[in-house]
C-alpha positions, -999 to +999 in steps of 0.1 A: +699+431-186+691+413-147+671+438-130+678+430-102+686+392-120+681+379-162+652+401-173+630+431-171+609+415-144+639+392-125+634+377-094+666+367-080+651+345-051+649+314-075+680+317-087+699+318-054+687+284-040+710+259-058+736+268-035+717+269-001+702+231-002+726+225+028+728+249+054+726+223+081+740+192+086+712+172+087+697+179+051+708+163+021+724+183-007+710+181-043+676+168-024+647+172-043+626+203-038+604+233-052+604+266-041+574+290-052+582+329-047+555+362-047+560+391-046+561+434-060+591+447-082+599+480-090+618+484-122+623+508-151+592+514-172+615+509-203+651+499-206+663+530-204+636+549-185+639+573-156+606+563-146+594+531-126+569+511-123+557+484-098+549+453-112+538+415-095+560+393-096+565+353-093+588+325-099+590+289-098+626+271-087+632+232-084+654+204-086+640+169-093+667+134-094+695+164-101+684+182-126+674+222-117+647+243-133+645+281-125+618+308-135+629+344-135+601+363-144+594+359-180+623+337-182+629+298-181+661+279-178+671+244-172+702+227-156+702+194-173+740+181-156+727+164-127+738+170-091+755+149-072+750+166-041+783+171-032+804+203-030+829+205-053+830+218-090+799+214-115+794+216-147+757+235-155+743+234-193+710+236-205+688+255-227+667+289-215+638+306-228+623+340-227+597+363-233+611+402-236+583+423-228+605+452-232+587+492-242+559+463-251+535+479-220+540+503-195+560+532-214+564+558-184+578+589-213+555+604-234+578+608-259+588+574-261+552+559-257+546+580-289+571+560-305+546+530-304+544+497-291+572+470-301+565+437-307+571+410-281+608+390-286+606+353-281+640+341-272+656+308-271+687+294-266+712+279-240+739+287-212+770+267-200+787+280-166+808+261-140+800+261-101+821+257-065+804+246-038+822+255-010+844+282-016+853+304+015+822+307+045+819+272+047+812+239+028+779+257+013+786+289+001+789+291-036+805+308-068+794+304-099+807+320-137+783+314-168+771+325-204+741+324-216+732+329-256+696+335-269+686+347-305+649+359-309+632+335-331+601+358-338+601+390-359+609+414-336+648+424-335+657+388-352+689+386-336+710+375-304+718+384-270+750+368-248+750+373-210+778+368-196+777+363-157+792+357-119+776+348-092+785+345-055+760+333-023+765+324+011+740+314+042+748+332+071+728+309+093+702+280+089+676+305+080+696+336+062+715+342+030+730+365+007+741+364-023+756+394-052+761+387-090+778+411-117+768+406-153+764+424-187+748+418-220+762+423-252+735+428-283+731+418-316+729+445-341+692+437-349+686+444-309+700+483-311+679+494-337+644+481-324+649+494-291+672+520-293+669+536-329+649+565-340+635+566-374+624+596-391+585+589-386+595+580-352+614+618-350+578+633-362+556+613-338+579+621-311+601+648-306+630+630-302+664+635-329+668+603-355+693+583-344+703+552-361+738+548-342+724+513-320+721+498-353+753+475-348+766+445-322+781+461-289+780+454-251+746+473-243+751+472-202+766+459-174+748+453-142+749+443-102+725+426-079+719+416-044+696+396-024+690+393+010+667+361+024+655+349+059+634+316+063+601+325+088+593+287+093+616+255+095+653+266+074+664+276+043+652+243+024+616+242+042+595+265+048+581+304+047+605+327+040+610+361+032+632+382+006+644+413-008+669+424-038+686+458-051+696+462-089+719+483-106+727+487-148+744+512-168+739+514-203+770+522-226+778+531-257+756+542-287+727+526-262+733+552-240+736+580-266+705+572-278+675+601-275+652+574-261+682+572-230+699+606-232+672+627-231+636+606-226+657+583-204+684+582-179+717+555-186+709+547-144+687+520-144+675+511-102+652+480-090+645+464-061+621+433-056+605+419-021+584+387-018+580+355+002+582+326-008+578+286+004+600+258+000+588+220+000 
């Protein structure tokens, strides 16, 4: 799930900057840059939780002879069709890593927390999506559609999560932007029952019913984000700038029904993120 963007601790700044490397006429498209982002997020304790936490935050955004590299948190991915810095369509692929830190830490429920600790997911695995640049506002506005697949490759739910996801940004001037994306997540069945399962030890230690439903493959969430930027210094490729985001998931199905979201939990999951950040 993106809270606000891919993960638990998303920060949707990097991710909106593909699409912005033109706002003005005088700077090249598909140039080569870096932007490093700061900043607080507050997000669910636990996927799931009606509790929040604030957390820091950081991410690392780039593009180098074409080829774009984002950080979301505890995320990685990597655009490896080059650029031509053009608008038009584009092809994106690449692979994408994550760490899921999820009910790892910072467990806001008692009950839950009694549960125990789960072990971290190491996830690997790639996305493929296709992008317009220059799509209604002007020649740099943007709209993009992509999937991503990851399976955990360590031993903690041992199977796979696919993302499916749309994207739309816009400046508004040389130094503002916006942007919105929708997406979901569908889970492997190996995912439900680590995070969302109850077993009968579990029951004792906690108070909460058994629940083994989440044991199966299903769409877990769907979820909605926005981001507002404004550069401080020089424009929206160069410079200080500034940035805030708004999240929203739901969690469906037997995700939702379980005791650790029905009753420990809320389906309702909120986050917002703000930050600055500097592009060179």
């Amino acid at each position: 799930m993106r809270i606000p963007c891919l993960s638990v601790m998303a920060f949707c700044l990097a991710a909106s900057f593909p699409g912005i490397a033109s706002a003005q006429d005088d700077i090249r498209l598909g140039g080569d840059r870096i932007t490093l982002g700061v900043g607080a997020a507050l997000v669910p304790s636990y996927i799931g939780s009606n509790t929040s936490t604030i957390v820091p935050t950081a991410a690392v955004q780039g593009q180098v002879s074409g080829i774009s590299f984002s950080s979301q948190g505890t995320s990685l991915s990597v655009d490896l069709v080059p650029d031509s810095g053009k608008p038009g369509w584009k092809l994106q692929l690449g692979p994408v890593a994550m760490l899921r830190l999820d009910r790892n830490g910072m467990i806001g429920d008692k009950a839950v927390a009694a549960l125990g600790k789960l072990d971290k997911a190491w996830e690997v695995g790639g996305w493929v999506g296709i992008q317009r640049t220059g799509v209604v506002t002007s020649p740099y506005d943007n709209f993009s559609a992509s999937l991503s697949w990851q399976h955990d490759v360590g031993d903690a739910h041992g199977s796979t999560v696919v993302s499916p996801s749309l994207d739309y940004g816009t400046p508004l001037s040389k130094t503002s932007y916006a942007s919105v994306s929708l997406s979901a997540d569908h889970d492997g069945r190996g995912f439900g029952a680590h995070y969302y399962d109850v077993d009968a030890a579990g029951s004792a230690a906690s108070g909460l019913s058994v629940y083994d439903r989440a044991n199966r493959a299903g769409w877990k969430d769907w979820n909605t984000s926005l981001l507002a930027a404004h550069s401080l210094t020089g424009n929206l490729t160069h410079g200080l700038g500034v940035f805030a985001t708004a999240g929203y998931a739901r969690l469906l199905g037997a995700y939702r029904r379980s005791p650790i979201v029905s009753v420990a939990g809320s389906p309702n999951q909120l986050s917002g993120a703000l930050g600055i950040a500097y592009t060179f």
